[in-house]
ROSEVO-291061 format. One record per residue (C-alpha): residue number from 1; y, x, z; residue in one letter. Coordinates in nm, 4 decimals, padded with zeros to 6 digits, always signed. Each point is the difference from the previous one (the first is absolute). Layout:
<sites>
SITE   num          v          u          w   residuo
SITE   NUM          Y          X          Z         a
...
</sites>
This chain:
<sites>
SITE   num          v          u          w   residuo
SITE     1   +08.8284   +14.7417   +16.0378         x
SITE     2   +00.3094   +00.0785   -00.2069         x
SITE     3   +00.1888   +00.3173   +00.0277         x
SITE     4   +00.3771   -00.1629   +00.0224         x
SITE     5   +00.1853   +00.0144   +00.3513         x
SITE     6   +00.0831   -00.2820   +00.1641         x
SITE     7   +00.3623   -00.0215   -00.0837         x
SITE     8   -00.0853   -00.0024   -00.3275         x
SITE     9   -00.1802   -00.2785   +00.0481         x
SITE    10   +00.2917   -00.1712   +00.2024         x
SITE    11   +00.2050   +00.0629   -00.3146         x
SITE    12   -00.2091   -00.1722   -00.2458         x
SITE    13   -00.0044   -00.3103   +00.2282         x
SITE    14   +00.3442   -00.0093   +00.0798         x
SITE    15   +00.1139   +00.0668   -00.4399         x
SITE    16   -00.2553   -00.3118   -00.0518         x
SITE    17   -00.2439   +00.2809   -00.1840         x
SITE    18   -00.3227   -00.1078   +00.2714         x
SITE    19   +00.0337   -00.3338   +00.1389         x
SITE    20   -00.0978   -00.0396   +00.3788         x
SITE    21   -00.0269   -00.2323   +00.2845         x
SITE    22   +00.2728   +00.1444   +00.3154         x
SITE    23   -00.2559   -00.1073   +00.2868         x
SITE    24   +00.1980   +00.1327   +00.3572         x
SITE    25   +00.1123   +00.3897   -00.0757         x
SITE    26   -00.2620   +00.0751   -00.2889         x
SITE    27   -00.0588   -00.1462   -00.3718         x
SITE    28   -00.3374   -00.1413   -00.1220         x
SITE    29   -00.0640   +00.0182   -00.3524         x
SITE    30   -00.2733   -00.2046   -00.1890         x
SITE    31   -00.2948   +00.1399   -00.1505         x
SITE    32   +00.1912   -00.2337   -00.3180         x
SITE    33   +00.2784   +00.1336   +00.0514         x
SITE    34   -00.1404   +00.3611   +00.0170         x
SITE    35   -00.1631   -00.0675   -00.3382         x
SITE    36   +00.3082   -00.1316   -00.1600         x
SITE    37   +00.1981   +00.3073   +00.1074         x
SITE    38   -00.3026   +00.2730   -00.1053         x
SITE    39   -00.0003   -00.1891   -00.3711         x
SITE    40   +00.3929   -00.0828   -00.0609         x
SITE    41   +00.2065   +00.1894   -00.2023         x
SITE    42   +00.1126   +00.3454   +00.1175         x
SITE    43   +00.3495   -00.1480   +00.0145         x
SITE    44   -00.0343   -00.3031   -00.0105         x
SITE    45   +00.0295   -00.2456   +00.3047         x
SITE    46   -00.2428   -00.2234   +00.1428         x
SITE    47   +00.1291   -00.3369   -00.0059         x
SITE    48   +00.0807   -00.1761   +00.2826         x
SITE    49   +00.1305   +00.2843   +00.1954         x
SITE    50   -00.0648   +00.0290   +00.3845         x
SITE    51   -00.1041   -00.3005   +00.1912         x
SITE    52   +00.1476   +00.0291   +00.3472         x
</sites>
């Protein structure tokens, strides 16, 4: 779907930069939250960070 690895990934979640659901080992993101991410501000943060 997207050509980033999946630490990258990891890395946005963990800096607050994609917010996520922790569900057992693995993250779920939102389709939200997937929108907010693709339309925020190159460095900008999403607010509200992770949600573990």
């Amino acid at each position: 779907m997207f050509k980033v690895s999946r630490i990258t990934v990891l890395r946005w979640i963990k800096n607050g930069r994609l917010r996520a659901r922790k569900l057992g080992k693995g993250y779920r993101i939102t389709e939200q939250d997937l929108d907010l991410f693709l339309n925020a501000d190159t460095n900008g943060l999403v607010k509200g960070g992770s949600r573990d």
